[in-house]
ZAMITI-268981 format. One line per 10 residues: number of its first residue (from 1); for each residue z, y, x of N, C-alpha, C. Coordinates in pm, 1 decimal, always signed. Layout:
<nodes>
NUM) Z/Y/X/Z/Y/X/Z/Y/X ~ ...
</nodes>
This chain:
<nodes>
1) -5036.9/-2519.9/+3043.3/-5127.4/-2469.2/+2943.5/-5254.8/-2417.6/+3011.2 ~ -5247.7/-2372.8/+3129.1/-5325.4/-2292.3/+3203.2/-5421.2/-2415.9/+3257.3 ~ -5346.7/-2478.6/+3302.6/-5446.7/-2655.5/+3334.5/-5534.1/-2690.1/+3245.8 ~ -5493.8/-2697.4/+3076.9/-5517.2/-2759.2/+3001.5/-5662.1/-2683.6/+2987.7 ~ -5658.9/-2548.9/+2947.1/-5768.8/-2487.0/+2954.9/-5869.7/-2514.6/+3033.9 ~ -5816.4/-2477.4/+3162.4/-5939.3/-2538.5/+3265.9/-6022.0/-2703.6/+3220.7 ~ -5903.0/-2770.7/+3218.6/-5986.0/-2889.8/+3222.4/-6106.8/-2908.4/+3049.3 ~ -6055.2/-2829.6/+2959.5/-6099.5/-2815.7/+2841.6/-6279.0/-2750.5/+2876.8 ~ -6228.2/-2652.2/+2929.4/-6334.6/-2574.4/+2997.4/-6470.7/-2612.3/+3051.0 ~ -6443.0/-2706.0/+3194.2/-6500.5/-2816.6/+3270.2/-6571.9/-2929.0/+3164.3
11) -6472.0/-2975.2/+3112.3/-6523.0/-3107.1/+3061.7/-6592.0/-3051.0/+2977.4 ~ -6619.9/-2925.7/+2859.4/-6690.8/-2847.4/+2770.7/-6823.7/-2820.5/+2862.6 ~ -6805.7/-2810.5/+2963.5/-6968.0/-2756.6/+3072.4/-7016.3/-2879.1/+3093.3 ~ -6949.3/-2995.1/+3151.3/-7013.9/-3126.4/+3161.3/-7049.3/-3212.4/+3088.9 ~ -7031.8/-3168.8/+2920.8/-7057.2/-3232.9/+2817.7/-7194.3/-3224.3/+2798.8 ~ -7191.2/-3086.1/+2797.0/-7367.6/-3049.6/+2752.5/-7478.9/-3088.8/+2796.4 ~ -7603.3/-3128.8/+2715.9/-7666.4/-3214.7/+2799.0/-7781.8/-3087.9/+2818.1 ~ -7754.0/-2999.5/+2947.9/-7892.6/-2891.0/+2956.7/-7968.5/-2949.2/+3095.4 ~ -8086.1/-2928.9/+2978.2/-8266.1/-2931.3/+3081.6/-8324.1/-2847.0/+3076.1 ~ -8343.0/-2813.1/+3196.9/-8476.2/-2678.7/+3244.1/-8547.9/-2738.7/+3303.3
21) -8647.5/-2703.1/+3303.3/-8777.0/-2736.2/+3389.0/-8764.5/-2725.5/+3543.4 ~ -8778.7/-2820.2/+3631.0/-8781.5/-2771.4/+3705.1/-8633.0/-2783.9/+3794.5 ~ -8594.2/-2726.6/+3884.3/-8464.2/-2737.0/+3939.3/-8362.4/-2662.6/+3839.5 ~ -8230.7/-2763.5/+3801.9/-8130.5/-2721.3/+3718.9/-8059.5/-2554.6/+3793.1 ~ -8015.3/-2494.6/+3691.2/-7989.0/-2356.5/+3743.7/-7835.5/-2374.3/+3716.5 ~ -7781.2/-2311.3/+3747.3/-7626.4/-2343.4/+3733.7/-7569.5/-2141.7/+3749.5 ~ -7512.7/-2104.5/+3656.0/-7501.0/-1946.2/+3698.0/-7318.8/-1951.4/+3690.5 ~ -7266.3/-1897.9/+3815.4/-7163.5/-1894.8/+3852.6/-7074.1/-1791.2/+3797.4 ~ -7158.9/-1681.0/+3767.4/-7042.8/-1566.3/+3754.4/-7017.4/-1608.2/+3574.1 ~ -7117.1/-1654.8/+3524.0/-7011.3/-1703.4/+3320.4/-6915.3/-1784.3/+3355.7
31) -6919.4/-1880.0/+3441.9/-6837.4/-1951.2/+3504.2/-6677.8/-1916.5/+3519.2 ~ -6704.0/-1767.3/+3603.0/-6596.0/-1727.5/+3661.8/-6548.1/-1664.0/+3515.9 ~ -6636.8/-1564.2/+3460.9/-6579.8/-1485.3/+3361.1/-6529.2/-1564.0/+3248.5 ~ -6571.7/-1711.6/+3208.6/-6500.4/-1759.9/+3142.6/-6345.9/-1832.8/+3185.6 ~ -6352.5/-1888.8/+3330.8/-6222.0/-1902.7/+3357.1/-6067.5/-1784.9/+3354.4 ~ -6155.5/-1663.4/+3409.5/-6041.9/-1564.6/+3393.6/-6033.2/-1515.0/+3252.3 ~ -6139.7/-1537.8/+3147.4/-6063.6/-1500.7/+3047.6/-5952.9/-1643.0/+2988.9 ~ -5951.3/-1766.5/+3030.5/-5882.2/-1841.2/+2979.1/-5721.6/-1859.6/+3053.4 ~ -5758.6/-1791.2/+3166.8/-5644.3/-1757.7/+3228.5/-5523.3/-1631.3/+3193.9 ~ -5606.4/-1511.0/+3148.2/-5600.6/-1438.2/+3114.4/-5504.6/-1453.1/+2932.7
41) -5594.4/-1527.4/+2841.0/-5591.5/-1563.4/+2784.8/-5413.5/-1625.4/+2771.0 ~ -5417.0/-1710.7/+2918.1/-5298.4/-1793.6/+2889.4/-5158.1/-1734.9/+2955.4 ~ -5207.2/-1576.0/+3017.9/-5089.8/-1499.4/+3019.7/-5059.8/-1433.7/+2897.7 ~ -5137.6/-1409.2/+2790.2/-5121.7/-1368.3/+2701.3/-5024.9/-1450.6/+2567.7 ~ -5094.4/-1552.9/+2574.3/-5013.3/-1633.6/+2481.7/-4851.3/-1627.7/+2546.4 ~ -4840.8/-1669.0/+2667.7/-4680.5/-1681.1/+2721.3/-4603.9/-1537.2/+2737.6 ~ -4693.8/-1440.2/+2728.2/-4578.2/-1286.3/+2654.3/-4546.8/-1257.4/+2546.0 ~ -4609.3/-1386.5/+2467.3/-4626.2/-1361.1/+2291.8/-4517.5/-1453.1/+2256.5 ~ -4495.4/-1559.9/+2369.9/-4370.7/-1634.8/+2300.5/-4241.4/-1582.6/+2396.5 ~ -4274.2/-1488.5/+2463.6/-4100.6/-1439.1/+2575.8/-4087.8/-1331.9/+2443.2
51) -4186.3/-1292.4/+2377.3/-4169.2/-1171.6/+2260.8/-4109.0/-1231.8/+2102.4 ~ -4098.9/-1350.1/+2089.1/-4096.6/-1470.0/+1993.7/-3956.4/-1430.2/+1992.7 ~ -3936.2/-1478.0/+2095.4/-3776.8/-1512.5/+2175.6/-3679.8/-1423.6/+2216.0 ~ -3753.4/-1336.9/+2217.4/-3663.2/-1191.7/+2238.3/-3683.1/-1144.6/+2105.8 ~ -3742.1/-1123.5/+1995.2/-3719.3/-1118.2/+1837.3/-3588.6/-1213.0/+1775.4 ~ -3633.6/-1334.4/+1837.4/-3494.6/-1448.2/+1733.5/-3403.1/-1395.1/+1824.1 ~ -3314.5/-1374.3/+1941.9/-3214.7/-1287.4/+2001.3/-3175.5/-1203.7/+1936.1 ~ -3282.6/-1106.7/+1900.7/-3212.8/-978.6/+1885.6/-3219.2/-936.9/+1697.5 ~ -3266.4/-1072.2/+1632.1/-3210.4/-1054.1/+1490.8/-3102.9/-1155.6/+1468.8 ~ -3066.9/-1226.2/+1548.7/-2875.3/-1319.3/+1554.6/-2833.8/-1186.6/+1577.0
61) -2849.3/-1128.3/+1695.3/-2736.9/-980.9/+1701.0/-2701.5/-917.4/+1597.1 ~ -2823.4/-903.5/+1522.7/-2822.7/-808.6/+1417.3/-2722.8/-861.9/+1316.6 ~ -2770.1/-976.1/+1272.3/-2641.9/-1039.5/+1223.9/-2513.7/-1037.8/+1207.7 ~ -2533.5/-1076.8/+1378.0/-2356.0/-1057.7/+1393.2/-2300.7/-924.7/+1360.8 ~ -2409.3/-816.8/+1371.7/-2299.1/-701.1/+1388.7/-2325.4/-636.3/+1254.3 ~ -2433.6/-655.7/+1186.9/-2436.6/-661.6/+995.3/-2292.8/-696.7/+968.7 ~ -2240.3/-886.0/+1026.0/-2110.4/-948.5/+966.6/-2016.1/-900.4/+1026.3 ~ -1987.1/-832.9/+1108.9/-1918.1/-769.1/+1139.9/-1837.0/-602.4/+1087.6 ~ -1973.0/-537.1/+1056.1/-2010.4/-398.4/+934.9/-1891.9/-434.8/+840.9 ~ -1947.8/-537.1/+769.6/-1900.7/-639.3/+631.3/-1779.5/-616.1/+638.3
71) -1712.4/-714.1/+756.1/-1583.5/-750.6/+779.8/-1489.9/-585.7/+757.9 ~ -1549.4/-556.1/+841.5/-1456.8/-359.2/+870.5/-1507.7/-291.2/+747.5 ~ -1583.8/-282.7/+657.2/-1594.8/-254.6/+488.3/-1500.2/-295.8/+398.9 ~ -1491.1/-412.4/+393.5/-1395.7/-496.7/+324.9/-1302.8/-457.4/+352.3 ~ -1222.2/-460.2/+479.9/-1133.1/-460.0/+516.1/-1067.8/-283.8/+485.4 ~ -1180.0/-210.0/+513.3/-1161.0/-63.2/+493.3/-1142.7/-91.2/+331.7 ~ -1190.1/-120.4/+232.8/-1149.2/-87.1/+50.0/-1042.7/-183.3/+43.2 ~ -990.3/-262.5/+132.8/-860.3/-321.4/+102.1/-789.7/-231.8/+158.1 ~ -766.0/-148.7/+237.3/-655.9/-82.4/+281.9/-651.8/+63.5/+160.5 ~ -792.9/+128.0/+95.3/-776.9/+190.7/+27.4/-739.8/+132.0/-131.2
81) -761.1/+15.3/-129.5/-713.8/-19.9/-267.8/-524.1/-48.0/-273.8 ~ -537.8/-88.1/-137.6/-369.0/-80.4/-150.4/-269.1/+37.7/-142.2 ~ -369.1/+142.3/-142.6/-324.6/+265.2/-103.8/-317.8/+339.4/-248.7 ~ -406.7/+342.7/-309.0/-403.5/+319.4/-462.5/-283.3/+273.9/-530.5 ~ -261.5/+151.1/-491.3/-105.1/+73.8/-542.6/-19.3/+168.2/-509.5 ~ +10.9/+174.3/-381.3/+78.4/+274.3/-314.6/+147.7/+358.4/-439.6 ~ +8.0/+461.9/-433.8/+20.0/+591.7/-469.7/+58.8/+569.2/-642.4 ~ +39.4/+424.3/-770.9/+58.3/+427.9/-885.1/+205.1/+416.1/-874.8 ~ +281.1/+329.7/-764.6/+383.9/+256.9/-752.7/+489.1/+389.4/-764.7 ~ +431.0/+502.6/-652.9/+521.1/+585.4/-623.9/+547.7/+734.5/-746.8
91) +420.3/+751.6/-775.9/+439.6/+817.0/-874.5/+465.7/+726.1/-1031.3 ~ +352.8/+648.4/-1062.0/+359.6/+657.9/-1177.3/+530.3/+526.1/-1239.8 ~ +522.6/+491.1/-1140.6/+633.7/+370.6/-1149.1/+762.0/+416.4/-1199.3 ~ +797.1/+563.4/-1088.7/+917.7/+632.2/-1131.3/+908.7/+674.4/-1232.0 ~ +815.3/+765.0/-1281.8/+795.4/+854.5/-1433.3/+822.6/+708.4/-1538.1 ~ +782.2/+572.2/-1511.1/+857.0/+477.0/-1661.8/+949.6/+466.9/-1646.9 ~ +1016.4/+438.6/-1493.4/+1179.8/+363.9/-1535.0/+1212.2/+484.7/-1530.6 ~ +1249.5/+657.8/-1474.0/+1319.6/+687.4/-1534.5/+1303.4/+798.4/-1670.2 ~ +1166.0/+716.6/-1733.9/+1192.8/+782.0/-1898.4/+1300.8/+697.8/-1997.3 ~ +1361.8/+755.1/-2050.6/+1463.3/+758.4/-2152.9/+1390.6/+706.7/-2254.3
101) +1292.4/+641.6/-2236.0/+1214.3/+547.2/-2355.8/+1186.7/+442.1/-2344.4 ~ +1239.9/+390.2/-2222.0/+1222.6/+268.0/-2162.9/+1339.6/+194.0/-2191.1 ~ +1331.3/+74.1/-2228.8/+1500.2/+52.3/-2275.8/+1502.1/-42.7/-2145.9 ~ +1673.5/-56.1/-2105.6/+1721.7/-141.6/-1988.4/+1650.8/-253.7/-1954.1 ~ +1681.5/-366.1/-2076.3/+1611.7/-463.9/-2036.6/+1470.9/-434.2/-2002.5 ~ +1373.7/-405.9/-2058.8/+1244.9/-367.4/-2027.9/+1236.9/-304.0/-1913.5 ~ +1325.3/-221.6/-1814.7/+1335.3/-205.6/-1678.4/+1306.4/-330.9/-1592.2 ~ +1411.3/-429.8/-1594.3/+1371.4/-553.4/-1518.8/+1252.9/-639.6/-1551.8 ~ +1163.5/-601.0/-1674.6/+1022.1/-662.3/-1672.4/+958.2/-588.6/-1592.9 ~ +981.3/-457.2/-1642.1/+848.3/-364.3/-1568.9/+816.5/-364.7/-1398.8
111) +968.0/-411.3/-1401.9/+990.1/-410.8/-1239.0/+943.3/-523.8/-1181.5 ~ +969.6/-591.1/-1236.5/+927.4/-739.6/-1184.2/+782.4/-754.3/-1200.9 ~ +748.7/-707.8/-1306.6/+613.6/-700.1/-1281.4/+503.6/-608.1/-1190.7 ~ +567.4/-559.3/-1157.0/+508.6/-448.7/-1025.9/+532.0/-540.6/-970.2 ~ +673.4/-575.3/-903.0/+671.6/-654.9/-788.4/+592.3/-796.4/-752.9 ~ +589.1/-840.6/-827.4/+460.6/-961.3/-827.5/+315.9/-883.0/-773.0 ~ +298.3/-793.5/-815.1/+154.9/-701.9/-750.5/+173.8/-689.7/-610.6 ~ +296.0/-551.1/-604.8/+274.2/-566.4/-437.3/+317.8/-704.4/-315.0 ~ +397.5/-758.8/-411.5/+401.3/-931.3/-314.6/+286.9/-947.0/-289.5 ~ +194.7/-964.5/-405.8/+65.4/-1055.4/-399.8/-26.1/-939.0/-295.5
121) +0.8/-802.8/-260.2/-70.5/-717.0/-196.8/-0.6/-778.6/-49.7 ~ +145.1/-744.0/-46.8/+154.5/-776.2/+72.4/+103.5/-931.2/+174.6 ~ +96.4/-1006.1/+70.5/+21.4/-1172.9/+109.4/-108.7/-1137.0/+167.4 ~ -178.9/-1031.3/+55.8/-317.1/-1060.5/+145.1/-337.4/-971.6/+227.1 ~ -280.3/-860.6/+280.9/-267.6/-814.0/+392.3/-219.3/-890.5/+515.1 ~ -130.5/-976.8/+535.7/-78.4/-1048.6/+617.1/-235.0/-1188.0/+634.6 ~ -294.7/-1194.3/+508.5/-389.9/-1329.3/+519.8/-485.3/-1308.3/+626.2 ~ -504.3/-1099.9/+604.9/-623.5/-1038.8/+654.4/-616.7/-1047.4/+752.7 ~ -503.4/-1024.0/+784.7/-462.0/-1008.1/+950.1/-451.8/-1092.3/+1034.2 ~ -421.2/-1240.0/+984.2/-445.0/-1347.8/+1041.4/-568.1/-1408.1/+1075.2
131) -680.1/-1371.1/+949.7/-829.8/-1379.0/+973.1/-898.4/-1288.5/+1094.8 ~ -804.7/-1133.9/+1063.9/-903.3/-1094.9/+1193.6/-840.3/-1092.6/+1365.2 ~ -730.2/-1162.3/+1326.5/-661.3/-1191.4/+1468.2/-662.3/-1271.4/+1521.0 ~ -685.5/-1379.5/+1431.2/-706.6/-1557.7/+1538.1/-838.1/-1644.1/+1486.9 ~ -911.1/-1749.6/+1533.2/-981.4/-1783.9/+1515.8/-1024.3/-1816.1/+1357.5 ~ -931.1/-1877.2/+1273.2/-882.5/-1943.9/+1147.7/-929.3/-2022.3/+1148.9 ~ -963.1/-2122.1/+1189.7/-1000.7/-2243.7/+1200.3/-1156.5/-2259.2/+1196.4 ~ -1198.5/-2194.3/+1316.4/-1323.4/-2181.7/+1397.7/-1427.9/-2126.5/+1291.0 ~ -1391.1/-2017.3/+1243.6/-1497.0/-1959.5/+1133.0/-1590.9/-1860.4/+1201.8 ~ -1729.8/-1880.1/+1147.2/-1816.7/-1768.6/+1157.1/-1795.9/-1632.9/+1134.6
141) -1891.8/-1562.3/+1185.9/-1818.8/-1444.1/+1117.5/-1884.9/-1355.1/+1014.5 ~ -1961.8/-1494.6/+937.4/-2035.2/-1463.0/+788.6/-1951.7/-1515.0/+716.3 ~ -1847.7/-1634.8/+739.0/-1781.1/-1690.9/+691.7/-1643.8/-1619.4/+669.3 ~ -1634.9/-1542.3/+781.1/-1475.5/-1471.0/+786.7/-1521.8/-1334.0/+663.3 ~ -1616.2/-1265.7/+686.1/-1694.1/-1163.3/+584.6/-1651.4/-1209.3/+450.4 ~ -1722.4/-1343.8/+435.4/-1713.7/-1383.1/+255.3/-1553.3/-1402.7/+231.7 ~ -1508.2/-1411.6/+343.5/-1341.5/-1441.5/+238.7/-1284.8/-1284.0/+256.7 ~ -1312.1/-1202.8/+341.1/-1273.9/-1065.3/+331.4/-1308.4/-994.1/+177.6 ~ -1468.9/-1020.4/+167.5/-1558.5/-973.0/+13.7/-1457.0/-1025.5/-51.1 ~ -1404.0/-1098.4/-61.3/-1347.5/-1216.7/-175.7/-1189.8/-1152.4/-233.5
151) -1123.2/-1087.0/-96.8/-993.8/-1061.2/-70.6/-1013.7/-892.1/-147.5 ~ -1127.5/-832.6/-135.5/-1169.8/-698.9/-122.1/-1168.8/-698.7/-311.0 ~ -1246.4/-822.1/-346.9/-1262.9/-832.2/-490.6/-1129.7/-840.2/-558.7 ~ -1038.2/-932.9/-486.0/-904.4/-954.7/-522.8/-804.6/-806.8/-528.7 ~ -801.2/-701.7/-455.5/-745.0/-624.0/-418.3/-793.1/-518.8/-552.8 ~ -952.2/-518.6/-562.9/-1001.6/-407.3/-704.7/-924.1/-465.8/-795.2 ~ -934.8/-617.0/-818.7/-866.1/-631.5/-952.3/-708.4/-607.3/-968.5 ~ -648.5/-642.3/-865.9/-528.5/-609.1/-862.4/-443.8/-416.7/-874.8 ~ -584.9/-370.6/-816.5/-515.5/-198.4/-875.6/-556.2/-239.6/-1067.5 ~ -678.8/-265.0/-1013.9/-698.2/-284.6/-1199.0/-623.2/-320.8/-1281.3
161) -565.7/-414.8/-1243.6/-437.4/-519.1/-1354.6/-312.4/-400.6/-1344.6 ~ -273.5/-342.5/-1207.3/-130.0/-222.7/-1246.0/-226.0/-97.8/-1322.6 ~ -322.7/-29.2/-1295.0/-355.1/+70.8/-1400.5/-351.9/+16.5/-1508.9 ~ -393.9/-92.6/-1555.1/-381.6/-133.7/-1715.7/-238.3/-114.9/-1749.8 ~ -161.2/-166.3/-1592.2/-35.7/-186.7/-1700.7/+74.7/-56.2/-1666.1 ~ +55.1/+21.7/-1604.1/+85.4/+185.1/-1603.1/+43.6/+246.8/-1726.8 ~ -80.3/+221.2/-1777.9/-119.2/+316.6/-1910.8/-58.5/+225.0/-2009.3 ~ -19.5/+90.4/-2015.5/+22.0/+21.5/-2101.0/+141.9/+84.0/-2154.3 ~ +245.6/+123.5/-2035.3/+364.2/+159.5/-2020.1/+379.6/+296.9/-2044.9 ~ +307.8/+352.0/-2013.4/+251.3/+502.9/-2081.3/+264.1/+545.0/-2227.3
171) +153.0/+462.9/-2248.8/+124.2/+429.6/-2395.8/+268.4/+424.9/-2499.8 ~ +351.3/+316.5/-2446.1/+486.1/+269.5/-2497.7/+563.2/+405.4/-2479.1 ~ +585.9/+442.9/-2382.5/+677.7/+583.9/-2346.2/+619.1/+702.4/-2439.8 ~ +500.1/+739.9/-2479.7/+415.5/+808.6/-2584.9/+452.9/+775.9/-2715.0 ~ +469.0/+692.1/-2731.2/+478.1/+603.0/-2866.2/+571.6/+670.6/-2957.0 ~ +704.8/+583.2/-2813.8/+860.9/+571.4/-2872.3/+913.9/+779.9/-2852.3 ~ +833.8/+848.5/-2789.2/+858.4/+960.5/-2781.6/+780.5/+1027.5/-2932.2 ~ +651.8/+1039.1/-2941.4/+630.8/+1038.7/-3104.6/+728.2/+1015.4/-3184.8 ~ +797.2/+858.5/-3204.3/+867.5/+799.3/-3281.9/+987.7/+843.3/-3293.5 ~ +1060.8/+930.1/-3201.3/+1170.9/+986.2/-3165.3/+1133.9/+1099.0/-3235.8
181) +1048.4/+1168.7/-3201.1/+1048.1/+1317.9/-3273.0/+1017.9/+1335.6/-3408.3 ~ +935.6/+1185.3/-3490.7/+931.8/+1190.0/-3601.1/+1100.1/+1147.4/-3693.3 ~ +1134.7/+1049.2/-3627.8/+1256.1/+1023.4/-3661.6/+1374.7/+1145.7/-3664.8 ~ +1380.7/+1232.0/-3604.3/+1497.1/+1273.0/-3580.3/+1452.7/+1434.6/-3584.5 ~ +1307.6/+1452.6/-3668.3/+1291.1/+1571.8/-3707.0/+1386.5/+1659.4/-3799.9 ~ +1413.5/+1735.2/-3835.9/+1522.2/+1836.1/-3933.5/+1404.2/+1888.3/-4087.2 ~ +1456.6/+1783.8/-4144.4/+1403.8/+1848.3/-4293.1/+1512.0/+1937.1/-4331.0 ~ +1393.7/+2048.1/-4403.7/+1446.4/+2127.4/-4493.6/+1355.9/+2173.9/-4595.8 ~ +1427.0/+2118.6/-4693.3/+1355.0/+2094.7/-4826.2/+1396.7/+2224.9/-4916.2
</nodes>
């Protein structure tokens, strides 16, 4: 680049067609001051692209460790959403089966239907863990992020679907307890 100038330079001085009277004058020092500024010049441009280049470096980093943030977010509201389950499973699970308003058979739905939740919890904990322990079949790790987001989305809805169906069951245990006390109130007329 530094060549290129020069010769740009040169051939720009030998283009011109100058006449003076008299013996041609030739002044050396614009000469000089224009070569060192093109020199000058052409250290400048080449710190502007080591600065180019050290910008695209250090916003991939950023990246990575943004998708990385991601990954350990996700991964953090999946462990609190299952903790959630946890905590409906343990309290609110016992208070239906053992209310006295729950009839038998309706035990083995209610149950079974929990258990389909935490199966499907325990699957994607085991999925997670496989994502952040082995390659999974050479994924990015914007790519490993979006199926975490994805797993993270899966996990809200899944407390969501047992709170619906805890207050569902609630609801029923409320009901048939109303219905009990209206039934089997003591008139006295």
């Amino acid at each position: 680049m530094k060549t290129k100038n020069l010769v740009l330079a040169i051939a720009l001085l030998f283009s011109l067609n100058i006449k003076a009277q008299g013996m041609p004058t030739y002044d050396n020092t614009n000469f000089i001051s224009l070569i060192k500024q093109l020199i000058e010049s052409g250290k400048q441009t080449s710190n502007i692209i080591k600065t180019v280049q050290f910008m695209k470096k250090a916003k991939e980093n950023i990246e990575k460790v943004n998708d990385v943030v991601k990954q350990l977010k996700a991964v953090r509201e999946i462990g609190r959403n299952n903790q959630r389950l946890i905590d409906v499973l343990q309290d609110d699970l016992r208070d239906i089966l053992d209310s006295p308003y729950i009839k038998p058979d309706e035990v083995a739905r209610v149950s079974q239907s929990f258990t389909a939740i935490v199966e499907n919890s325990l699957d994607t904990m085991d999925f997670i863990d496989e994502i952040l322990s082995s390659d999974y079949l050479k994924m990015s790790d914007a790519e490993r992020a979006e199926i975490l987001k994805q797993k993270e989305l899966e996990s809200k809805e899944m407390v969501s679907n047992i709170t619906i169906k805890t207050k569902r069951y609630k609801d029923i245990i409320s009901f048939r307890k109303m219905q009990d006390k209206v039934n089997n109130r003591e008139t006295e007329y």
